[in-house]
LOZA-279790 format. One line per field, with one value per residue (C-alpha): x negated, y negated, z negated; residue number from 1. Coordinates in Angstrom, 3 decimals, always signed. Layout:
N
c1 <- c(X;...)
c2 <- c(Y;...)
c3 <- c(Z;...)
nr <- c(NUM;...)
This chain:
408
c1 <- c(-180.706;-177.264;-176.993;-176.244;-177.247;-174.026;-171.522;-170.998;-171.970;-171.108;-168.246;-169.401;-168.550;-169.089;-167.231;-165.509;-163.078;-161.866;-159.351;-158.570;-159.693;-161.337;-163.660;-164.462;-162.012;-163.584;-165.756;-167.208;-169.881;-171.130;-172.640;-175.056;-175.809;-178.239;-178.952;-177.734;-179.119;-177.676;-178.997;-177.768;-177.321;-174.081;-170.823;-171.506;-169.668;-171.471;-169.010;-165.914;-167.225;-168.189;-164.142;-163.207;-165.002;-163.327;-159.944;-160.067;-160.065;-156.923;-155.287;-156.570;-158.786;-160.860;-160.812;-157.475;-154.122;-152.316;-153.071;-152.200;-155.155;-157.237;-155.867;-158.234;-157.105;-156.915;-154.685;-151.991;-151.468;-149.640;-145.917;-147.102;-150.176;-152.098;-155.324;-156.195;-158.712;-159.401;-162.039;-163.766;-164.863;-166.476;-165.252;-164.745;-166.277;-164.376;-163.690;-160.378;-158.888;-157.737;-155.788;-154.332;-152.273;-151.338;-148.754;-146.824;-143.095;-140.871;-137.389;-133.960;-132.085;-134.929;-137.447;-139.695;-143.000;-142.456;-145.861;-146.259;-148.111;-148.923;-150.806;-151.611;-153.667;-155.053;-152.103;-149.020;-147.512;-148.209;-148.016;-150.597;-151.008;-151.489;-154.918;-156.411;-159.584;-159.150;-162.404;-163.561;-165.971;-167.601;-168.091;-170.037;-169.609;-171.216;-168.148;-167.200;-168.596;-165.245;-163.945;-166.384;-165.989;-162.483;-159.198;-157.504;-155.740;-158.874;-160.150;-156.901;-157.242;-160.590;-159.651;-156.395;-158.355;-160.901;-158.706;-156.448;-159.309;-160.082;-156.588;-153.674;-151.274;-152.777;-152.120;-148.694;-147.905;-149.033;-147.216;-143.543;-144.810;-144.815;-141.366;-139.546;-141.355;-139.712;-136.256;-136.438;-137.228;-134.660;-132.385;-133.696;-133.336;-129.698;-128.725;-130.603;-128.907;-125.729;-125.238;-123.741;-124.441;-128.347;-127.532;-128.164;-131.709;-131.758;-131.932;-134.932;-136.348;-136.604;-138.177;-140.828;-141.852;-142.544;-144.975;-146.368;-147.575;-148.967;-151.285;-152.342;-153.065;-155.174;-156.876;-157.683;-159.796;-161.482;-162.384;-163.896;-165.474;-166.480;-168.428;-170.244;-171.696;-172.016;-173.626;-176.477;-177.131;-177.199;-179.623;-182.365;-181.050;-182.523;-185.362;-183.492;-182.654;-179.556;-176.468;-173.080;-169.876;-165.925;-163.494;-159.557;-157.045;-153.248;-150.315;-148.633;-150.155;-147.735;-150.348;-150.727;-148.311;-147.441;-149.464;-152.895;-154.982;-157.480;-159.444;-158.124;-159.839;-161.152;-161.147;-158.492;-157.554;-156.815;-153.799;-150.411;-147.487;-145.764;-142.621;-144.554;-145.315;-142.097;-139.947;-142.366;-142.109;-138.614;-138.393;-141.069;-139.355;-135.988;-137.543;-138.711;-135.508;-134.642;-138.119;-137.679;-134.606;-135.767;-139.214;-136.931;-139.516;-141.379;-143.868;-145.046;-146.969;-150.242;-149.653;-150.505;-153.316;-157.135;-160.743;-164.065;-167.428;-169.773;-173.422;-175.249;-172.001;-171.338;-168.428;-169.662;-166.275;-166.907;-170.262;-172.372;-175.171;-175.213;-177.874;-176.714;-173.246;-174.394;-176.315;-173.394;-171.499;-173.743;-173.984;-170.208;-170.236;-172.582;-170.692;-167.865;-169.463;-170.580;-166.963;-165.487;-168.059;-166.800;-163.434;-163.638;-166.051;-168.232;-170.368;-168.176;-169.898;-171.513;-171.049;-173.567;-173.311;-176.059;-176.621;-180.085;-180.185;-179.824;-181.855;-185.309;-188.574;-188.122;-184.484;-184.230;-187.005;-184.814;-181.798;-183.414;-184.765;-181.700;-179.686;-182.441;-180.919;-177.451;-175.520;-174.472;-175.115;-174.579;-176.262;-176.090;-179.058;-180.039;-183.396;-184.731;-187.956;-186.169;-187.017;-190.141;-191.319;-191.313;-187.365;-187.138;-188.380;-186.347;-183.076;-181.862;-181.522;-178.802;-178.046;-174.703;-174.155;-171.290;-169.404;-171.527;-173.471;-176.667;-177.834;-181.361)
c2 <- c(-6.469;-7.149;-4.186;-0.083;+2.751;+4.459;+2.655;+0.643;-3.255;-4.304;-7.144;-9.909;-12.664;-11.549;-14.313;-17.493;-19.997;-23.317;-25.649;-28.899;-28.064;-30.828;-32.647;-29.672;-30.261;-26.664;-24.495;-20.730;-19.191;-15.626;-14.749;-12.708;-10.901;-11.529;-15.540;-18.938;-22.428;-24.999;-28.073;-31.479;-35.383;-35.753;-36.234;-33.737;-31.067;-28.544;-28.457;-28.254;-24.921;-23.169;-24.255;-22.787;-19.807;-19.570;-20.491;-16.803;-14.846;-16.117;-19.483;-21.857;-24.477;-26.061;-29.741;-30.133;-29.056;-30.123;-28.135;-30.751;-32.468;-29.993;-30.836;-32.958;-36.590;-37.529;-34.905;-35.875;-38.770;-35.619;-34.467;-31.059;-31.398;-27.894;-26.406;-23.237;-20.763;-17.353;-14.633;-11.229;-9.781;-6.566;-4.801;-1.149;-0.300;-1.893;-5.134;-7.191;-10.090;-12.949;-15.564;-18.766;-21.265;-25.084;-26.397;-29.650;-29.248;-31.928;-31.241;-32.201;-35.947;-37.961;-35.265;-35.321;-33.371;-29.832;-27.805;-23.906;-21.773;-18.385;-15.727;-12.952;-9.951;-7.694;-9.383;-8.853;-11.596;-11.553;-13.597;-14.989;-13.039;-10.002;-11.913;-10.293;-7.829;-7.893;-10.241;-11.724;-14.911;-16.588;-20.266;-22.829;-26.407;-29.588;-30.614;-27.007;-28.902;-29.707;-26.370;-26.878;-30.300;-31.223;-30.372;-27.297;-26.981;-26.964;-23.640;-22.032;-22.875;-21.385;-18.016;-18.066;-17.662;-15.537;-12.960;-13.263;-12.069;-9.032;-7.765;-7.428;-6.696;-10.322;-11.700;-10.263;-11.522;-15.045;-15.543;-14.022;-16.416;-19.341;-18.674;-18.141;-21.136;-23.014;-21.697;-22.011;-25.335;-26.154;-24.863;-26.590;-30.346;-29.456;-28.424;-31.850;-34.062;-32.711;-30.005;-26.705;-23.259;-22.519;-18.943;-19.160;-19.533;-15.726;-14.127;-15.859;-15.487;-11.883;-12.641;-14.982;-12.870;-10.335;-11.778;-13.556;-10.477;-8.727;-12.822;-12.643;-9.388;-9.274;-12.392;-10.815;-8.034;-10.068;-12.641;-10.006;-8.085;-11.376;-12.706;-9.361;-10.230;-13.587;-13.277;-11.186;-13.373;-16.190;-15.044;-14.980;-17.893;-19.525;-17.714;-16.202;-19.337;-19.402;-16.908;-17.100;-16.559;-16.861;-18.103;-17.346;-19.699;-18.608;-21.371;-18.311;-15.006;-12.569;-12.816;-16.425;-19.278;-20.729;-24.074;-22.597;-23.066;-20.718;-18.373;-14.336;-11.124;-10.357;-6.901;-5.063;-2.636;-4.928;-6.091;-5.977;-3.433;-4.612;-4.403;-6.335;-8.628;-9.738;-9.562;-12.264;-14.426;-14.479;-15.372;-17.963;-19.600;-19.395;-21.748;-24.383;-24.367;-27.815;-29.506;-27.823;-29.156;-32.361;-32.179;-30.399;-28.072;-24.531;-25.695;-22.339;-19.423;-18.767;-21.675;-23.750;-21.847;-22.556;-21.038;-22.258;-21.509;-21.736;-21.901;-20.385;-21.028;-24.274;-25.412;-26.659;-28.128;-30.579;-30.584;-28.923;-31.375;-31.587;-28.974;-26.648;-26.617;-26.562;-23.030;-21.658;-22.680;-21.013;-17.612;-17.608;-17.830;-14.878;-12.901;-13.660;-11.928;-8.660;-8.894;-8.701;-6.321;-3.863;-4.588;-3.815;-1.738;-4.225;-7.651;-10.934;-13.579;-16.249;-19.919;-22.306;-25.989;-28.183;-25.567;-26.365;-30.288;-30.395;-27.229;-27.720;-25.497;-22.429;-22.255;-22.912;-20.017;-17.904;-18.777;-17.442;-14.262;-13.315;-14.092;-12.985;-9.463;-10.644;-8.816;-12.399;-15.561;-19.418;-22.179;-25.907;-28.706;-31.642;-31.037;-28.145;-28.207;-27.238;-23.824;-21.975;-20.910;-17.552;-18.002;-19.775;-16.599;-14.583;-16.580;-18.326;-21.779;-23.609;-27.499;-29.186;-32.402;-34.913;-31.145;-29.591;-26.676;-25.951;-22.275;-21.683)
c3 <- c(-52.509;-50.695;-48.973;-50.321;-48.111;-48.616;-47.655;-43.932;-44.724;-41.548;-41.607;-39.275;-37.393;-33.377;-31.824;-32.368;-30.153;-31.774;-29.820;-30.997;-34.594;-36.801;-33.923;-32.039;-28.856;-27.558;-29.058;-28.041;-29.579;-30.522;-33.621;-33.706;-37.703;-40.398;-40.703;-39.270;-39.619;-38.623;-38.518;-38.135;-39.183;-41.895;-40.073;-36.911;-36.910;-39.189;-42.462;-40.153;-38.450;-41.731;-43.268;-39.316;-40.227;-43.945;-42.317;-40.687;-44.168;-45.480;-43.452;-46.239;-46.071;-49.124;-47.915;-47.831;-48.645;-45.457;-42.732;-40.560;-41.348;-39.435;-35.918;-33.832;-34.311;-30.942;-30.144;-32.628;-29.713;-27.817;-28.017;-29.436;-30.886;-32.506;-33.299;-32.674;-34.236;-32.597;-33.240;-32.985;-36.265;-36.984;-39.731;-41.504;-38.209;-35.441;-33.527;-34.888;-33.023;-35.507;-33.799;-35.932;-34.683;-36.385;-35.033;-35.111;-33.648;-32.983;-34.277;-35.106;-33.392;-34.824;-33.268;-36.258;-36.272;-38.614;-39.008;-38.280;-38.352;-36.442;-37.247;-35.236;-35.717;-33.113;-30.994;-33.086;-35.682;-39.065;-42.034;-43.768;-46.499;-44.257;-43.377;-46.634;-46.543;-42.514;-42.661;-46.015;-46.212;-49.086;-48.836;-50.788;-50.516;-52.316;-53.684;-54.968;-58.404;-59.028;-59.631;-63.152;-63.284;-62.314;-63.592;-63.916;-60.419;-58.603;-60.741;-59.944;-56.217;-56.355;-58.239;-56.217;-52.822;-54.167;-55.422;-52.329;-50.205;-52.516;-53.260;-51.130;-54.337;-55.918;-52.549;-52.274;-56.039;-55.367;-52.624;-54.286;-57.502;-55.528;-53.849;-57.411;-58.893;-56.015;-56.283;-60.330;-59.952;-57.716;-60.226;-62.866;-60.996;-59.708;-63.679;-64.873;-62.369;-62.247;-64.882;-65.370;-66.963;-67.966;-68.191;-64.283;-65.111;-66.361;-63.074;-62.236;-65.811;-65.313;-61.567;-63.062;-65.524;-63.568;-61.256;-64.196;-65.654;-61.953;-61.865;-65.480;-65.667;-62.137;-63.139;-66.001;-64.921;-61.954;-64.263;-66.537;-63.132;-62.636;-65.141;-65.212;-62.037;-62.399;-65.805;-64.132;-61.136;-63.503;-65.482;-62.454;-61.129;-64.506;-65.197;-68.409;-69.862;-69.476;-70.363;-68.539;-69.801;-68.404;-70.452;-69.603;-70.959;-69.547;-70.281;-71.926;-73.673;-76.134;-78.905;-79.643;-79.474;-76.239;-76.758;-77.978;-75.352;-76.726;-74.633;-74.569;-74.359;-70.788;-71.527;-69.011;-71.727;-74.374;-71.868;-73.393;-72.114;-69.725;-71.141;-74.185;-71.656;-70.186;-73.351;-75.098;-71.696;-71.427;-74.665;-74.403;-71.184;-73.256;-76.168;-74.051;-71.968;-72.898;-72.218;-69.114;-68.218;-69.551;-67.123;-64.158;-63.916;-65.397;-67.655;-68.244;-66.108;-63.874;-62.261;-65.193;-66.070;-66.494;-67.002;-68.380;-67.739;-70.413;-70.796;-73.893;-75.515;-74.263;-72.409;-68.889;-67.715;-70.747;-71.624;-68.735;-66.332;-63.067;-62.214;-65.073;-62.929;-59.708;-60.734;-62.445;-59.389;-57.626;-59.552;-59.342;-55.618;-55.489;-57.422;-55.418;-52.735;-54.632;-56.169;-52.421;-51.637;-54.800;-53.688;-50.086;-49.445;-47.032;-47.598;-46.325;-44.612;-46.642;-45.716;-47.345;-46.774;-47.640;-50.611;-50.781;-51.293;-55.044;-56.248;-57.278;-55.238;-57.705;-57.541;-53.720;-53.463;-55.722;-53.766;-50.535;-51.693;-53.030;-49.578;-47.041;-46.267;-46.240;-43.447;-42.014;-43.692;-42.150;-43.712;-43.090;-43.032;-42.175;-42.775;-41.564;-43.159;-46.172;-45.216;-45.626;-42.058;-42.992;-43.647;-40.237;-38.359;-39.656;-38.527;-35.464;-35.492;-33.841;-33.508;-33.483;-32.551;-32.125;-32.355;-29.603;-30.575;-28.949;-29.508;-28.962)
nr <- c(1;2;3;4;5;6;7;8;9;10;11;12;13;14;15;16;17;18;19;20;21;22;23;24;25;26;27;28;29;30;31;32;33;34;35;36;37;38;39;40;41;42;43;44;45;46;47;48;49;50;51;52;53;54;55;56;57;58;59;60;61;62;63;64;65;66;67;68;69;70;71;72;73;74;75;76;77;78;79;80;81;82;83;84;85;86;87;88;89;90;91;92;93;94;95;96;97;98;99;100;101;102;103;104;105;106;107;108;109;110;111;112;113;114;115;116;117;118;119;120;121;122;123;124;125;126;127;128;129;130;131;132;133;134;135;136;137;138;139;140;141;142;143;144;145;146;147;148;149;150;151;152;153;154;155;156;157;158;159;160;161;162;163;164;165;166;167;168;169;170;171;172;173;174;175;176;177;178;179;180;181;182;183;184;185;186;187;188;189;190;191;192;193;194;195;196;197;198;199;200;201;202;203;204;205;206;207;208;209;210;211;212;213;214;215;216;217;218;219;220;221;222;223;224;225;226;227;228;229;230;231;232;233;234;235;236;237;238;239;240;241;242;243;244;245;246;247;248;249;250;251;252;253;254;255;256;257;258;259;260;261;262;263;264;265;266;267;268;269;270;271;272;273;274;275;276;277;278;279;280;281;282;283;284;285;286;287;288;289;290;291;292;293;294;295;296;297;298;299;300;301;302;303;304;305;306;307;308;309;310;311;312;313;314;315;316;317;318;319;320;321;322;323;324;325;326;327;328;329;330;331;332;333;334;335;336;337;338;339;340;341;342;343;344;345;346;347;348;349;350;351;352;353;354;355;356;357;358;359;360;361;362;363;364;365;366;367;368;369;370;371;372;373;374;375;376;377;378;379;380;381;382;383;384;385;386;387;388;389;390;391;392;393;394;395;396;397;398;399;400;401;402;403;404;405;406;407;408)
């Protein structure tokens, strides 16, 4: 089901070193393809290595914003504390080394810790967005209900990563966004508190807009690519009961007014000009120049935009139950992966934690099938009986315990 005769599907995990990171003070392992269990009590180990293993594909982790957070606790006692992740994966048919570094720096009079970061692929420094398609992973987490249920940031965090993964233009975008958001807002506070010419915002007008309409316009089309997949996936996932549907809501589109926050046409060739495109922002940023100044900051662009999933027509971010968004969660995380896969030409490692606690027999069957010839899959447990023994044979099972792993 996951694989295609025709094309290499062969990005893996072969080996992986963690110092310091989360409670693992030193970890090696090799990974050997097709599927992982691991099984453990709560509070082991088991959810940090999966996020160590997602940390590779793009420096980001989903538990926390703060990267500082993912250095071992007791090392933070030390004048230089740091965590460091490095690994072997196989990929487009040969071995890469990924190496990432956290570190905390002491500097200036009052020797106060700065973070960093390093990257370094196949031995040379790089920055982090030149992690993207070198290995690609997939990862599903209980609390991932909160990209449905929770508010609009978290749905942008998720899309943002996704897409980072599959496109190194989206990647490259995101990255230039976020530096001209930063500068423009700088602007905007020093003209607030102290005053002077708006026309200075111009410049950066024209930059926003421009990487405003590379965002929307990518999101556009993956979300569409996107719900394709996930529409399908959903559909077996239920039994046919159920029909899937993404709903794109940009802070700013050329054919409606700024503040409708009604959904637009997924369709990639319904997409304005882009000329079309930037004259309307401008514009648009232009008219709401004095709330901005008034706010001291940009109040309108991808990063204040938002999607919805809905369920035969209804909206599950509002309305949706608990197991109704846990399988659209679900579908969306598969279609992730056969999103990447269309993207980049190989399957990325899936990373399930605890994925099967809060499915019912028939859906935790269904889930299985659909993952049992997945190139390289790692799932978490803390009951191992969860699986049939069929599943069981089929996979090696490894224990982790107070952050030791025992492979057997």
């Amino acid at each position: 089901m996951w694989q295609n005769a025709t094309i290499p599907a062969r990005m893996r995990l072969v080996h992986l070193s963690l110092t310091h990171f989360r409670n693992f003070t030193r970890l090696e392992a090799a990974f050997p393809p097709g599927t992982i269990v691991l099984v453990g009590d709560n509070a082991q180990g088991k959810t940090s290595l999966l996020e160590a293993v997602y940390y590779l594909a793009g420096a980001t982790s989903p538990h926390t914003s703060s990267a500082r957070q993912l250095i071992n606790f007791l090392t933070l006692r030390e004048d230089r504390p740091f965590a460091r992740l490095a690994a072997d994966v196989e990929a487009h048919d040969r071995v890469h080394q990924i190496e990432i570094r956290i570190l905390l720096e002491p500097v200036g009079p009052a020797r106060r810790p700065r973070l960093r970061k390093e990257i370094l692929i196949d031995h040379q420094k790089k920055r982090v967005r030149d992690l993207a398609g070198i290995f690609n992973a997939v990862l599903f987490l209980p609390q991932d209900m909160r990209i449905i249920e929770g508010s609009p940031g978290e749905r942008r965090r998720f899309l943002d990563a996704a897409l980072s993964q599959g496109d190194s233009a989206y990647a490259d975008a995101l990255s230039r966004y976020g530096k001209v958001i930063s500068q423009r807002n700088a602007l905007l506070r020093r003209l607030a508190e102290h005053g002077g010419d708006p026309a200075q915002l111009q410049f950066w007008d024209g930059k926003l807009s421009h990487h405003a309409f590379t965002l929307i316009r990518l999101r556009a089309a993956a979300l569409s690519q996107l719900e394709h997949i996930a529409a399908a996936t959903h559909n077996r996932l239920t039994r046919k009961v159920e029909t899937l549907r993404l709903a794109y809501r940009p802070s700013f589109y050329p054919s409606r007014e700024a503040d409708d926050p009604g959904n637009i046409p997924l369709d990639p060739s319904s997409f304005p000009e882009e000329t079309v495109f930037l004259d309307h922002f401008r514009q648009a940023l232009k008219d709401r120049r004095r709330e901005e100044l008034a706010r001291k900051t940009t109040v309108l662009g991808p990063h204040r935009d938002d999607f919805g999933f809905l369920s035969n027509g209804i909206d599950l971010t509002q309305y949706g139950s608990r197991g109704q968004n846990r399988t659209a969660m679900l579908s969306m995380k598969l279609a992730e992966v056969e999103w990447l896969y269309r993207q980049r030409g190989e399957w990325p490692v899936l990373l399930l934690d605890e994925v099967l606690a809060e499915l019912d027999l028939k859906r935790r069957e269904d889930l299985l099938e659909r993952i049992r010839d997945a190139n390289q899959v790692l799932l978490t447990s803390t009951d191992l009986a969860m699986f049939e023994p069929s599943f069981q044979a089929n996979a090696a099972v490894w224990t982790l315990s107070q952050g030791t792993l025992n492979i057997s």
